[in-house]
C-alpha positions as a LaTeX table, in Angstrom:
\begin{tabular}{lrrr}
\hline
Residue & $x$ (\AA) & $y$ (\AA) & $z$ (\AA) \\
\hline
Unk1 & $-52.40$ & 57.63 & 44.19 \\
Unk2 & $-54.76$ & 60.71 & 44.04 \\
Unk3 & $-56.59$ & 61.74 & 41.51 \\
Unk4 & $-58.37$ & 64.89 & 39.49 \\
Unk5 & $-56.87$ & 68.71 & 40.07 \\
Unk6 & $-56.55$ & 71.20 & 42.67 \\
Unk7 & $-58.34$ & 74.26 & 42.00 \\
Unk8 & $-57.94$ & 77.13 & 44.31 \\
Unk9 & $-59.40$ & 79.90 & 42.25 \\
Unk10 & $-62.34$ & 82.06 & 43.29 \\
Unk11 & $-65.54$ & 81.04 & 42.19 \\
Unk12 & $-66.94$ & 84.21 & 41.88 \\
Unk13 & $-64.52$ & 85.96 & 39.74 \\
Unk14 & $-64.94$ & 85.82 & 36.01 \\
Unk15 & $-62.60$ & 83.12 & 34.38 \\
Unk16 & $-60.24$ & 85.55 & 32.96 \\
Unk17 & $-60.30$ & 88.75 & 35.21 \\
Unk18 & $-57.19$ & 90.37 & 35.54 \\
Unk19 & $-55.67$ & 92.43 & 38.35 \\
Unk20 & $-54.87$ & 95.67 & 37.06 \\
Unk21 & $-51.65$ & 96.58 & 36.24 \\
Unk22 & $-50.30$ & 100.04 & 38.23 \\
Unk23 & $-49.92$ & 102.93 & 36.61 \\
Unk24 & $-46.21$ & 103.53 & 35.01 \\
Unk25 & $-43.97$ & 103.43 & 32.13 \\
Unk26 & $-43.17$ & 99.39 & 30.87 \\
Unk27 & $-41.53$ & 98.04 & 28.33 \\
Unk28 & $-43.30$ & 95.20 & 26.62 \\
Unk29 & $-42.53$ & 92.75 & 24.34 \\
Unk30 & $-44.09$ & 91.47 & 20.89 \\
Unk31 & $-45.90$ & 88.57 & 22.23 \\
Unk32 & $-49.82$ & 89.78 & 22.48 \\
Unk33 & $-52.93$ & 87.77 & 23.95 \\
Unk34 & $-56.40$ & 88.95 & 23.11 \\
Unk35 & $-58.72$ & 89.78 & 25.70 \\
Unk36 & $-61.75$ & 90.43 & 23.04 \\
Unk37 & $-63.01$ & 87.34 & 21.34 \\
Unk38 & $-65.89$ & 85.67 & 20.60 \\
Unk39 & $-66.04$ & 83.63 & 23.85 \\
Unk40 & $-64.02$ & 85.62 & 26.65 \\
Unk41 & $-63.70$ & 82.09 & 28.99 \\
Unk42 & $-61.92$ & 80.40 & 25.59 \\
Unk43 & $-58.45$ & 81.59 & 25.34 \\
Unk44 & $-58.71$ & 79.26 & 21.64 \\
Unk45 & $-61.61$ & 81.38 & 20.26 \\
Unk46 & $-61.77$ & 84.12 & 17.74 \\
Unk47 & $-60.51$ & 87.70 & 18.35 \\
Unk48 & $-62.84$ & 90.50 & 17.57 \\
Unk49 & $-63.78$ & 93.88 & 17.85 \\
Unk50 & $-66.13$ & 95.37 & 20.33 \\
Unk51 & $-68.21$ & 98.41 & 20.43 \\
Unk52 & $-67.11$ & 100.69 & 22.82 \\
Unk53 & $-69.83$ & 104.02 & 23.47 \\
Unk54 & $-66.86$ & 106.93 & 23.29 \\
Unk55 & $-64.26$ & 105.61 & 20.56 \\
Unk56 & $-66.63$ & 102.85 & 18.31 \\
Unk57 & $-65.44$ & 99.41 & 17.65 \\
Unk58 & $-61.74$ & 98.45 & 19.21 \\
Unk59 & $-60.05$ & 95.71 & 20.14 \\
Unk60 & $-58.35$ & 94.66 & 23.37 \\
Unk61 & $-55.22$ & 92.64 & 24.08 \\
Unk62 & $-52.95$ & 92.02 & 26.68 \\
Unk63 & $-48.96$ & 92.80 & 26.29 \\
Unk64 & $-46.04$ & 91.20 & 27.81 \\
Unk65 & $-44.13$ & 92.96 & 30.03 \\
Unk66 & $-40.06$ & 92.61 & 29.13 \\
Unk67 & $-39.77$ & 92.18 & 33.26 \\
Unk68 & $-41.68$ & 89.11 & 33.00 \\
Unk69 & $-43.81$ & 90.57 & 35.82 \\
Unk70 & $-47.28$ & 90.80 & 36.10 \\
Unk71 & $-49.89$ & 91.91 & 36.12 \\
Unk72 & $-49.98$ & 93.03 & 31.99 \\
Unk73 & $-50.61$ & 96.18 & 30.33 \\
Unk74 & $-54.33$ & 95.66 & 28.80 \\
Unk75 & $-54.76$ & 98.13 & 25.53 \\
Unk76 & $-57.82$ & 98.84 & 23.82 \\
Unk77 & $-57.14$ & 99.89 & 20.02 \\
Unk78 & $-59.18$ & 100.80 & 17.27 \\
Unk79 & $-57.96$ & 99.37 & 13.65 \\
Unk80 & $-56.13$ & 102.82 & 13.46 \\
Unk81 & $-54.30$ & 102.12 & 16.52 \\
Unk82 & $-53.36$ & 98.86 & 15.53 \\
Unk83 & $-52.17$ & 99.58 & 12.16 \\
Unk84 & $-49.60$ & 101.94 & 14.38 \\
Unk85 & $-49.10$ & 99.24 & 17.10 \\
Unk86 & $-47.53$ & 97.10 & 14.28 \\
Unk87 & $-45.48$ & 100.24 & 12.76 \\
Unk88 & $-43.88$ & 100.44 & 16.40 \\
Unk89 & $-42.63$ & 97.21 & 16.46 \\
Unk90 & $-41.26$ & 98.05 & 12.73 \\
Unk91 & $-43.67$ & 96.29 & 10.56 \\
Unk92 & $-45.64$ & 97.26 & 7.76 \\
Unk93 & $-49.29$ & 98.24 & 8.42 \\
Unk94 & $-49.44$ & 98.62 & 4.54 \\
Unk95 & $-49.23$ & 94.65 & 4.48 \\
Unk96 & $-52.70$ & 94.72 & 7.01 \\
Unk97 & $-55.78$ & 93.64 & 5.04 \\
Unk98 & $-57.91$ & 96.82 & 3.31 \\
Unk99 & $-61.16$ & 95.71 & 5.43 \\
Unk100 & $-60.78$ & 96.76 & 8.72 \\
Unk101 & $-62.65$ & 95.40 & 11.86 \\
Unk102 & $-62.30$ & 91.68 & 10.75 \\
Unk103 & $-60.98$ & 88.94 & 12.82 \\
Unk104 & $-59.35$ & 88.63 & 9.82 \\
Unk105 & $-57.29$ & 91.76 & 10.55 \\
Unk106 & $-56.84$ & 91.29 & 14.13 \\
Unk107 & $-54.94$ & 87.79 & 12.98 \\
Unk108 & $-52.52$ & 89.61 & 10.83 \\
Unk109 & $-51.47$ & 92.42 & 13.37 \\
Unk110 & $-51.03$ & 89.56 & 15.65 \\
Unk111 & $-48.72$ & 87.86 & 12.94 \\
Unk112 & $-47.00$ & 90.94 & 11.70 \\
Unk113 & $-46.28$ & 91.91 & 15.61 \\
Unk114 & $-45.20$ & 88.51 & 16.64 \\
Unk115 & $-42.20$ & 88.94 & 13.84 \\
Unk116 & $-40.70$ & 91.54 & 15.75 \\
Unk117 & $-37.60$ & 91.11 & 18.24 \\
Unk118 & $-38.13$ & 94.64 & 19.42 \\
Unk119 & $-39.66$ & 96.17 & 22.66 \\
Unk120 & $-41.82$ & 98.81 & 22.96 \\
Unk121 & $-42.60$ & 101.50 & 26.03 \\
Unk122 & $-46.00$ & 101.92 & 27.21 \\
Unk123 & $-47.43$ & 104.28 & 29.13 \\
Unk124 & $-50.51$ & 102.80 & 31.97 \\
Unk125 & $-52.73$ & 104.87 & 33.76 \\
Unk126 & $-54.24$ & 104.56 & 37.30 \\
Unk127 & $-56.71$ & 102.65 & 35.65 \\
Unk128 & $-54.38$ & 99.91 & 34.60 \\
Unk129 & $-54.95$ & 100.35 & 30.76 \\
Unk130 & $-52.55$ & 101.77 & 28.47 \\
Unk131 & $-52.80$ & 105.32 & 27.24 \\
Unk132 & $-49.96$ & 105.71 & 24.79 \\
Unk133 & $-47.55$ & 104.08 & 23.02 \\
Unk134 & $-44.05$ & 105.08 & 22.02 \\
Unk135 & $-43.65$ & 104.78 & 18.23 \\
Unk136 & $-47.65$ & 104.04 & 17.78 \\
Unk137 & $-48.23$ & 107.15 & 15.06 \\
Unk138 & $-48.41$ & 108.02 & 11.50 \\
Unk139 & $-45.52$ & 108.18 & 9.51 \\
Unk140 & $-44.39$ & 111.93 & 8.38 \\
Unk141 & $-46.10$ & 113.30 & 5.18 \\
Unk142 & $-49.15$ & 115.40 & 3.95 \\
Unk143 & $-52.54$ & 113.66 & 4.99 \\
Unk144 & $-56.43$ & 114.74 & 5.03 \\
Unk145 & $-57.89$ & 115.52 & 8.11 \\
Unk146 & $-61.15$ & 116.09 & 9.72 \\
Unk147 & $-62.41$ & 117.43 & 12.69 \\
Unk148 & $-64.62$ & 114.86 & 15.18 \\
Unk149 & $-64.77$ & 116.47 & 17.99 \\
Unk150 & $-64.24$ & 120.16 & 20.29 \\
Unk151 & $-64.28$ & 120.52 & 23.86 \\
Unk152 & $-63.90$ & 122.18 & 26.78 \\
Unk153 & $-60.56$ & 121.77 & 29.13 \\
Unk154 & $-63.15$ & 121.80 & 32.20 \\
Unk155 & $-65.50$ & 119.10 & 30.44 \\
Unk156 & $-68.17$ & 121.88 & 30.68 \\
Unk157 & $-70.90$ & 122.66 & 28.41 \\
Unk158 & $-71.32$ & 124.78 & 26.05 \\
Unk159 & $-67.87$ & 124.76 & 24.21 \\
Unk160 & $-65.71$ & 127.52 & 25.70 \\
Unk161 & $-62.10$ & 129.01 & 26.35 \\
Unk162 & $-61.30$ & 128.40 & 29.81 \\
Unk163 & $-58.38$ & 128.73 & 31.70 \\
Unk164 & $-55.34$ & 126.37 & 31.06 \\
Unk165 & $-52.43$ & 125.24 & 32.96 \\
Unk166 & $-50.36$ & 127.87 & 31.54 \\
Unk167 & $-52.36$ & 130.90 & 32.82 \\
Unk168 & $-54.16$ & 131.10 & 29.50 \\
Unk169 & $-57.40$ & 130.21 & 27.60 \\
Unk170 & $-57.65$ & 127.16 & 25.47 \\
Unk171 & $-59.75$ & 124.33 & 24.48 \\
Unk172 & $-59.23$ & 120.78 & 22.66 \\
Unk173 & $-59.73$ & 120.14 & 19.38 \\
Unk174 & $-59.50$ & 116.22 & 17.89 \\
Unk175 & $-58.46$ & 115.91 & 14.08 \\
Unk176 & $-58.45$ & 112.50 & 12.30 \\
Unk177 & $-56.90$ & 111.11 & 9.33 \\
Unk178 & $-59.32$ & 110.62 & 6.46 \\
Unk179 & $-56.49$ & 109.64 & 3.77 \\
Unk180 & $-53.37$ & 110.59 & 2.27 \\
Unk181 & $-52.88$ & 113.96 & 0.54 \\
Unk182 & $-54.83$ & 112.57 & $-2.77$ \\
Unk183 & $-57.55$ & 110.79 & $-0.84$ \\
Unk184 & $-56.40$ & 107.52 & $-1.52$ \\
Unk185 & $-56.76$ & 105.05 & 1.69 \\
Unk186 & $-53.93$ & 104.56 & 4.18 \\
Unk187 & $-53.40$ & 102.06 & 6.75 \\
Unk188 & $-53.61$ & 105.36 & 9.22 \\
Unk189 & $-57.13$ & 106.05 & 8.25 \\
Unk190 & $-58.95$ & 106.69 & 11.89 \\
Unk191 & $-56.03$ & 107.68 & 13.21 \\
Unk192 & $-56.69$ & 110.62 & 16.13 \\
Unk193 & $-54.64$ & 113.49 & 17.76 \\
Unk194 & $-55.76$ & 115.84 & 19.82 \\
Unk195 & $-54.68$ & 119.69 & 19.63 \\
Unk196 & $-54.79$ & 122.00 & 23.03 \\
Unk197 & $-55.96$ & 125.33 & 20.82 \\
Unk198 & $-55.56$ & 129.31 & 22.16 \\
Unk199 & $-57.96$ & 131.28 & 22.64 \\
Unk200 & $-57.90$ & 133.31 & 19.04 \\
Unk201 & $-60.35$ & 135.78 & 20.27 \\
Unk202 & $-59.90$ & 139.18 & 21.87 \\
Unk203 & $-64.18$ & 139.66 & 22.40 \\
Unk204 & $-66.45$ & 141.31 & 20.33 \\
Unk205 & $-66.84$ & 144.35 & 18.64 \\
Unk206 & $-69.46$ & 145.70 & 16.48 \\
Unk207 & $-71.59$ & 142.14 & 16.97 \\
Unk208 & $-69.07$ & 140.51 & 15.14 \\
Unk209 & $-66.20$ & 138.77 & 16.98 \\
Unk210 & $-62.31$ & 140.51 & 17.23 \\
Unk211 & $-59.33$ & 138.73 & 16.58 \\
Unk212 & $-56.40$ & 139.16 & 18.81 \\
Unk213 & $-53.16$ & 141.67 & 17.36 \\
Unk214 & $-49.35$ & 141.40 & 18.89 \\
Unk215 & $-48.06$ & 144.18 & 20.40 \\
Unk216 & $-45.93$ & 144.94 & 17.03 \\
Unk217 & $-49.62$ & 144.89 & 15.40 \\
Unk218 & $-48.25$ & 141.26 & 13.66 \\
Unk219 & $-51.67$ & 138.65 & 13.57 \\
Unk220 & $-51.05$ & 135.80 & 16.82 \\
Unk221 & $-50.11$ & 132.70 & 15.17 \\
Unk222 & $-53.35$ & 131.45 & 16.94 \\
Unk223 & $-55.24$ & 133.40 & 14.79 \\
Unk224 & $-53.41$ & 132.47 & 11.77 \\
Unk225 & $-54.62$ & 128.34 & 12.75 \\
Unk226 & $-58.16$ & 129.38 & 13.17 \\
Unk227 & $-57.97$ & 130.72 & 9.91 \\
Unk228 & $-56.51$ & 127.94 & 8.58 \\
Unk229 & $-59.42$ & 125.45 & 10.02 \\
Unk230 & $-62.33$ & 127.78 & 8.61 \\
Unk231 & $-60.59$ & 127.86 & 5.19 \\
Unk232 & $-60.22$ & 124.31 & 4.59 \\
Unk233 & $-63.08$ & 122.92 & 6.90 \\
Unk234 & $-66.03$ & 125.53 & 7.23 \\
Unk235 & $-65.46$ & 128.48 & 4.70 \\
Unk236 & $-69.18$ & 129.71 & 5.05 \\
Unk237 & $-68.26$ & 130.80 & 8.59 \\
Unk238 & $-66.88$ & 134.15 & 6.68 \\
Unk239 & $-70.38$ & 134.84 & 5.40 \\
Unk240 & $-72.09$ & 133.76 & 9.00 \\
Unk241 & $-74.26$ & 136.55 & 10.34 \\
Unk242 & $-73.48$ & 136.47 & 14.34 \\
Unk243 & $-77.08$ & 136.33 & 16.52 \\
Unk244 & $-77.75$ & 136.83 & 20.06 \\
Unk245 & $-78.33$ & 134.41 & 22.81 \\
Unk246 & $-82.37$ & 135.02 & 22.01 \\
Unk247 & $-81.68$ & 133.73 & 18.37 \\
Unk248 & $-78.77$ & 131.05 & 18.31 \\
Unk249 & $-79.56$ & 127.60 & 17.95 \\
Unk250 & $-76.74$ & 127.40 & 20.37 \\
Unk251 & $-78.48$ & 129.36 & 23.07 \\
Unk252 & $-75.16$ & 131.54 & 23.44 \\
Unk253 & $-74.00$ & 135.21 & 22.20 \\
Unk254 & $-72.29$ & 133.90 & 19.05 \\
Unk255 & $-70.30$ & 136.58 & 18.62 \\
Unk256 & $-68.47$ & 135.99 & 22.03 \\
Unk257 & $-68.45$ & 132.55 & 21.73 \\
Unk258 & $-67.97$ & 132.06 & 18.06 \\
Unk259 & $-66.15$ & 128.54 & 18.66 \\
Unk260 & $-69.28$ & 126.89 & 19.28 \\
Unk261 & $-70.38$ & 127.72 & 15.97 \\
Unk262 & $-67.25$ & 127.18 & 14.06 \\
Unk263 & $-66.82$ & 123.85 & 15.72 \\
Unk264 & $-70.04$ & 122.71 & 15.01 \\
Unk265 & $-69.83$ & 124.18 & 11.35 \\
Unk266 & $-66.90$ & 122.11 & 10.98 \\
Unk267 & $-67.70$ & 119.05 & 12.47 \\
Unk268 & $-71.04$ & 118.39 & 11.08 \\
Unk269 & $-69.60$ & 119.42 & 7.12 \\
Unk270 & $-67.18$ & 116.67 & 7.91 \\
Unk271 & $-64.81$ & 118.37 & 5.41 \\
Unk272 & $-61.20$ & 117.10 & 5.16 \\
Unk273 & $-58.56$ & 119.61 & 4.60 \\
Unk274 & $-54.81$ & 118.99 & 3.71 \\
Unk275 & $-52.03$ & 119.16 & 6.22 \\
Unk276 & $-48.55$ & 118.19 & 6.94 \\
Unk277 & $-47.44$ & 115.24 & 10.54 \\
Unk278 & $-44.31$ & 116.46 & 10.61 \\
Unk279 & $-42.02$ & 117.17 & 13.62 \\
Unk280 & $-42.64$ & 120.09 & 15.84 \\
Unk281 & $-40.38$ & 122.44 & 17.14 \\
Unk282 & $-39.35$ & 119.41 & 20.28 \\
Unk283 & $-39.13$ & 117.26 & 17.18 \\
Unk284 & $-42.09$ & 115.11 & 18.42 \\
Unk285 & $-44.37$ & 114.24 & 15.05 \\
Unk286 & $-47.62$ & 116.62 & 15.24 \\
Unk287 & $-50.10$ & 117.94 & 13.08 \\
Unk288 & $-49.32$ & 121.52 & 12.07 \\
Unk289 & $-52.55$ & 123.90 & 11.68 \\
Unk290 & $-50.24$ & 126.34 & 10.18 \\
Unk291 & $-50.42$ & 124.20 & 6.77 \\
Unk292 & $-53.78$ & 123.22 & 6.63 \\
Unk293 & $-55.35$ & 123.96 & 2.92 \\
Unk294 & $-58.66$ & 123.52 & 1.30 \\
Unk295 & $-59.36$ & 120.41 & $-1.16$ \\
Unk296 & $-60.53$ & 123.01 & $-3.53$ \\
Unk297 & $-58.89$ & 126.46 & $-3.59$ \\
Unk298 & $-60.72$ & 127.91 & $-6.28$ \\
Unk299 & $-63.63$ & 128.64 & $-4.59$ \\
Unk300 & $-61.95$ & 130.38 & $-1.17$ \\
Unk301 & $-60.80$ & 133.40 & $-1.20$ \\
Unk302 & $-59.60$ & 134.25 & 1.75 \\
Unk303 & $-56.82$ & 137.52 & 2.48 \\
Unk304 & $-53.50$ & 136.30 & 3.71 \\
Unk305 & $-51.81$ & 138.14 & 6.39 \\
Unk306 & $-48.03$ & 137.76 & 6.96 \\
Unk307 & $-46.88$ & 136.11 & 10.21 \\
Unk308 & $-43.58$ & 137.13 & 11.03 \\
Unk309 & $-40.17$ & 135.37 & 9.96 \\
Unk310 & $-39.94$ & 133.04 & 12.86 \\
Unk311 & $-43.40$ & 131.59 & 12.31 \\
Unk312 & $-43.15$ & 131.45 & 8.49 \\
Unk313 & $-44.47$ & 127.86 & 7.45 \\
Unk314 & $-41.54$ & 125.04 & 7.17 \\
Unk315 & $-42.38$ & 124.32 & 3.42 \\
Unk316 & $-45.14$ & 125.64 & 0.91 \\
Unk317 & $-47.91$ & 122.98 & 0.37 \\
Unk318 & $-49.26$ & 123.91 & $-2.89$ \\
Unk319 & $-47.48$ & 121.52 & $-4.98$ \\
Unk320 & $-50.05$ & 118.73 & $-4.19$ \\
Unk321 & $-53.04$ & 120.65 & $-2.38$ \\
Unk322 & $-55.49$ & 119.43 & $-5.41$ \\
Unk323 & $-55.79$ & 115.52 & $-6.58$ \\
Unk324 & $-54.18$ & 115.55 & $-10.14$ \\
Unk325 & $-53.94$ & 113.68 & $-13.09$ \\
Unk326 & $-49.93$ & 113.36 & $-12.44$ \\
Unk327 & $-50.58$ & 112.03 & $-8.62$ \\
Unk328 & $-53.48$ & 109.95 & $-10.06$ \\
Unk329 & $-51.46$ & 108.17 & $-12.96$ \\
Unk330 & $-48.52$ & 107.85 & $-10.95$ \\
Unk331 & $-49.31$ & 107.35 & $-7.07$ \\
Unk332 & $-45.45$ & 105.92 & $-6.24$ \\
Unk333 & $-43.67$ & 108.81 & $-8.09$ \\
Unk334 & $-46.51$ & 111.29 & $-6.83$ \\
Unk335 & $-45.50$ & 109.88 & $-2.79$ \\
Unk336 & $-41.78$ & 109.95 & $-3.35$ \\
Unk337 & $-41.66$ & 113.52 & $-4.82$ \\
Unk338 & $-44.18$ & 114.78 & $-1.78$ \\
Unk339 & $-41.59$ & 113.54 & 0.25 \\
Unk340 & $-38.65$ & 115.16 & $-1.15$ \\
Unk341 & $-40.89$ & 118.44 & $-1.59$ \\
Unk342 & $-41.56$ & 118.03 & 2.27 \\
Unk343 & $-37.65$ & 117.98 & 2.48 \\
Unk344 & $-36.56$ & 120.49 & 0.81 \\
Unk345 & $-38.47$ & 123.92 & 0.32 \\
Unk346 & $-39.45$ & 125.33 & $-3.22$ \\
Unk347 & $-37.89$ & 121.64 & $-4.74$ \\
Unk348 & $-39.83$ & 121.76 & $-7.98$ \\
Unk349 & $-39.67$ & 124.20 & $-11.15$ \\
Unk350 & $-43.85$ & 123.73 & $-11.46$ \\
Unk351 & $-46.19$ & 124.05 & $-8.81$ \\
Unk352 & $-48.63$ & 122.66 & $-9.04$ \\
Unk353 & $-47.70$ & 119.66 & $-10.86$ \\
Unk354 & $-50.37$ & 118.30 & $-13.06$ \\
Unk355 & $-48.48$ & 116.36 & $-15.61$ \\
Unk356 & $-45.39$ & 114.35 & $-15.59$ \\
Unk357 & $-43.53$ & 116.07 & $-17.96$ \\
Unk358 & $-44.37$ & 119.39 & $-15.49$ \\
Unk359 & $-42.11$ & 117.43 & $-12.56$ \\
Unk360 & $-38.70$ & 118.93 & $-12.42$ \\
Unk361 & $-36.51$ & 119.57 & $-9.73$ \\
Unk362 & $-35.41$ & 123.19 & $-9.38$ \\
Unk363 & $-31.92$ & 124.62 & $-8.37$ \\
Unk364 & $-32.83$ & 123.95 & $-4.84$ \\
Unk365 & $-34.19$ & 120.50 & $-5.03$ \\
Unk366 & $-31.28$ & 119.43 & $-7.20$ \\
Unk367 & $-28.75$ & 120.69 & $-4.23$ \\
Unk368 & $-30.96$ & 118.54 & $-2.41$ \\
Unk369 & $-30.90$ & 115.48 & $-4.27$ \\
Unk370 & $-27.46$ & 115.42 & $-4.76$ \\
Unk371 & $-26.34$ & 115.81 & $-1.06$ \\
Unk372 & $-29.13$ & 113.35 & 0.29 \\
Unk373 & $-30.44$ & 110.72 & $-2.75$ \\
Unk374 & $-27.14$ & 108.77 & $-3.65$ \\
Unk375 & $-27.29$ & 107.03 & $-0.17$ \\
Unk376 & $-31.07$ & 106.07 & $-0.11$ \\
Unk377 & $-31.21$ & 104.94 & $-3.36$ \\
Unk378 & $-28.54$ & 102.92 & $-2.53$ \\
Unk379 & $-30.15$ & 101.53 & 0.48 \\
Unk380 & $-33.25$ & 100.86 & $-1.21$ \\
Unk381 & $-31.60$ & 99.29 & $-3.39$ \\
Unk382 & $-31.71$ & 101.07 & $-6.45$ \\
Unk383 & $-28.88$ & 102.01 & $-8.93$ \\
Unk384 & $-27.48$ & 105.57 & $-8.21$ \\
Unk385 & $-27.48$ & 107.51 & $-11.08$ \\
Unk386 & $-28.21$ & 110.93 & $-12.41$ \\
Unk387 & $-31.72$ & 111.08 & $-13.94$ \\
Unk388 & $-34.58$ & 113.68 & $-14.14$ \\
Unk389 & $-36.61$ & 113.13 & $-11.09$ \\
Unk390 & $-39.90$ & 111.82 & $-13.53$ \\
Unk391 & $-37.85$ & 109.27 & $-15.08$ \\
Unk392 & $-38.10$ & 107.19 & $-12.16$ \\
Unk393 & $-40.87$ & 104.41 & $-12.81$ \\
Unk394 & $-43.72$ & 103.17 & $-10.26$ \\
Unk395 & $-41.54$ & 100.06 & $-9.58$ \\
Unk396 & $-38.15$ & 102.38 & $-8.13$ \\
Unk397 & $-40.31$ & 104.71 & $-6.20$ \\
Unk398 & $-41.95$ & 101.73 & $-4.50$ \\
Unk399 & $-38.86$ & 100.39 & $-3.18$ \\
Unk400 & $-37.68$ & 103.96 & $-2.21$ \\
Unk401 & $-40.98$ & 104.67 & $-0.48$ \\
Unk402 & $-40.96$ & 101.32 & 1.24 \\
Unk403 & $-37.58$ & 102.27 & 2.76 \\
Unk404 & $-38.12$ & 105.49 & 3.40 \\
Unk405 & $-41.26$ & 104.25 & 5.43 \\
Unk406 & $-39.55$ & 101.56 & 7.81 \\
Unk407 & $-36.35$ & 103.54 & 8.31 \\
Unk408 & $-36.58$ & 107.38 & 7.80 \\
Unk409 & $-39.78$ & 107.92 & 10.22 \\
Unk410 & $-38.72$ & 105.88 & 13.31 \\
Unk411 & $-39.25$ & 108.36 & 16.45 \\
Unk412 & $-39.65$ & 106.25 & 19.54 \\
Unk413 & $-40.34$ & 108.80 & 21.65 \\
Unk414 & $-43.20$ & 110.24 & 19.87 \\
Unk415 & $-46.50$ & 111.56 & 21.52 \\
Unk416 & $-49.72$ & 111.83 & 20.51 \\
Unk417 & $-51.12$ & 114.74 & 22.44 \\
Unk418 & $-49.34$ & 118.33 & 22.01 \\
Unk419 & $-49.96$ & 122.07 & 22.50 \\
Unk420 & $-49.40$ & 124.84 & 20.07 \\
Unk421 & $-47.66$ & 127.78 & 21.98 \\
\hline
\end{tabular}
């Protein structure tokens, strides 16, 4: 008889290292191991968050590849990404505890994700970590965003247009999600896309900069975006007085570089603005600049040009730019009618809607209704009947909201990263 264990590991790797996984497209499965805990040589300790210099605290775990080969996909996610990991494997990040960053939370994705029967794709990078995953985004509505961060496609300093893969001049732009269109929290909070953004610019003229003009004299929807941003985000930019290389704090000519400024501006008023996720024109989910608005109109005045018919925006946004008592008294009611607004243009008699006697559904929106509602009510389970849409308490819309949620916004094939053309 023999006795103790054969152990033919290497004593001088780390308990734990892993051989990385090669770069590809995998399907993986729910079952997750955490790679970030409390003691990394006890697979039995705590997970946790770690602090990580570019994206702040995240977490990293290990998926299961469907295959059953290894080595596994590792992913590092912040609490935003996680809230979306569990979304993709059809849960509800709504049922993830408010206070983020907790082991805590990290125990509840686990358990929400472990429910699931589903598989998900990942995409793995040379580096063997992942870099997307399918499904992992917001659902579709109106949300506040910020902008974190601008740079340059060639990484160089300062901010500039340079040349892009498509013989033009762009640069990167990262929004985040600072709350739904009210302000109220979301379980997408943190939540980051990045936007490849045209050059708007056609040089300078007069010290001030020019915007570009189409050929038929229309304004470049480019232009039209930029506009958008220093509405909502940075509306002093329309008073700034443009200074030489000599003079800016930025050490460039601000007038041919304006970006830097604007950026900047923007970034450091860390302003949210409203705009819709909604599918772009490959049906992909995306944030569109085109229907970013100001918290507060009142105080922006800013003149409108007409883009032409092909670029007109998808639906008016108006209805719930500004927090109001109606949204505020009635958040379920205030979600479900954003929704159906979102839906189906010009919807409502009133915009905007500050009361809920004001909430009405117009010609248009009753068309609407009557061709889409019967079945989703039905599904949600929730009498069909003909009612005025603000006679529909907090308890119906939840249920309709819930559904609407978990099976009207499933897109497996969604991306995170996008250019506008």
């Amino acid at each position: 008889m023999a006795k103790g264990f054969q152990d033919t590991s290497d004593p001088n790797v780390v308990p734990g290292e892993f051989t990385k996984c090669p770069a590809g497209t995998y399907e993986v499965t729910s079952t997750i191991e955490w790679v970030s805990r409390t003691d990394k040589n006890d697979p039995l300790s705590f997970p946790v968050f770690k602090q990580d210099k570019h994206r702040g605290q995240v977490a990293q775990l290990r998926f299961s590849r469907k295959d059953g080969k290894s080595p596994d996909p590792i992913h590092a996610a912040t609490a935003a990404d996680l809230a979306m990991l569990v979304k993709a494997f059809g849960g509800n990040p709504a049922e993830l505890p408010k206070e983020r960053y907790t082991t805590e939370y990290l125990i509840n994705v686990e358990r929400l994700i472990s429910k699931s029967t589903k598989t998900v794709k990942v995409e793995v990078k040379e580096s063997g970590w992942v870099s997307f995953v399918h499904g992992a985004v917001p659902s579709e509505g109106l949300y506040q965003w910020k902008l974190v961060r601008a740079s340059s496609i060639d990484s160089e300093e300062p901010l500039h247009f340079a040349k892009d893969a498509y013989g033009g001049e762009s640069l990167r732009l990262v929004f985040e999600i600072t709350g739904n269109y009210v302000g109220k929290p979301t379980p997408f909070d943190g939540f980051q896309t990045m936007i490849t953004f045209h050059n708007p610019f056609d040089g300078s003229e007069n010290g001030v900069p020019k915007f570009k003009v189409n050929e038929n004299g229309s304004k470049p929807m480019t232009v039209v975006r930029l506009e958008k941003i220093i509405s909502a985000l940075c509306p002093e930019m329309y008073e700034h007085d443009w200074q030489s290389a000599d003079n800016s704090p930025y050490g460039v000519d601000e007038a041919d570089n304006p970006m830097v400024v604007i950026a900047d501006k923007a970034i450091k008023n860390g302003r949210s603005g409203i705009a819709q996720f909604l599918p772009n024109k490959n049906g992909k989910l995306a944030l569109d600049l085109k229907t970013l608005s100001p918290l507060e109109m009142e105080d922006i005045q800013v003149e409108e040009t007409p883009a032409t018919a092909t670029d007109d925006l998808p639906f008016d946004v108006e209805l719930y730019r500004i927090p109001s008592e109606f949204a505020s008294e009635h958040p379920e009611l205030a979600d479900f009618a954003a929704w159906i607004w979102a839906k189906a243009p010009k919807s409502f008699v009133t915009a905007p809607v500050s009361k809920l006697d004001e909430l009405a559904l117009s010609d248009t929106g009753k068309a609407w209704a009557n061709s889409n509602l019967p079945k989703i009510l039905l599904d949600a389970g929730i009498k069909a009947q003909a009612k005025p849409i603000n006679q529909f308490t907090e308890e119906e819309c939840a249920k309709i909201n819930l559904y609407i949620r978990e099976n009207l916004f499933s897109k497996p094939e969604e991306k995170n990263e996008f250019s506008f053309a």
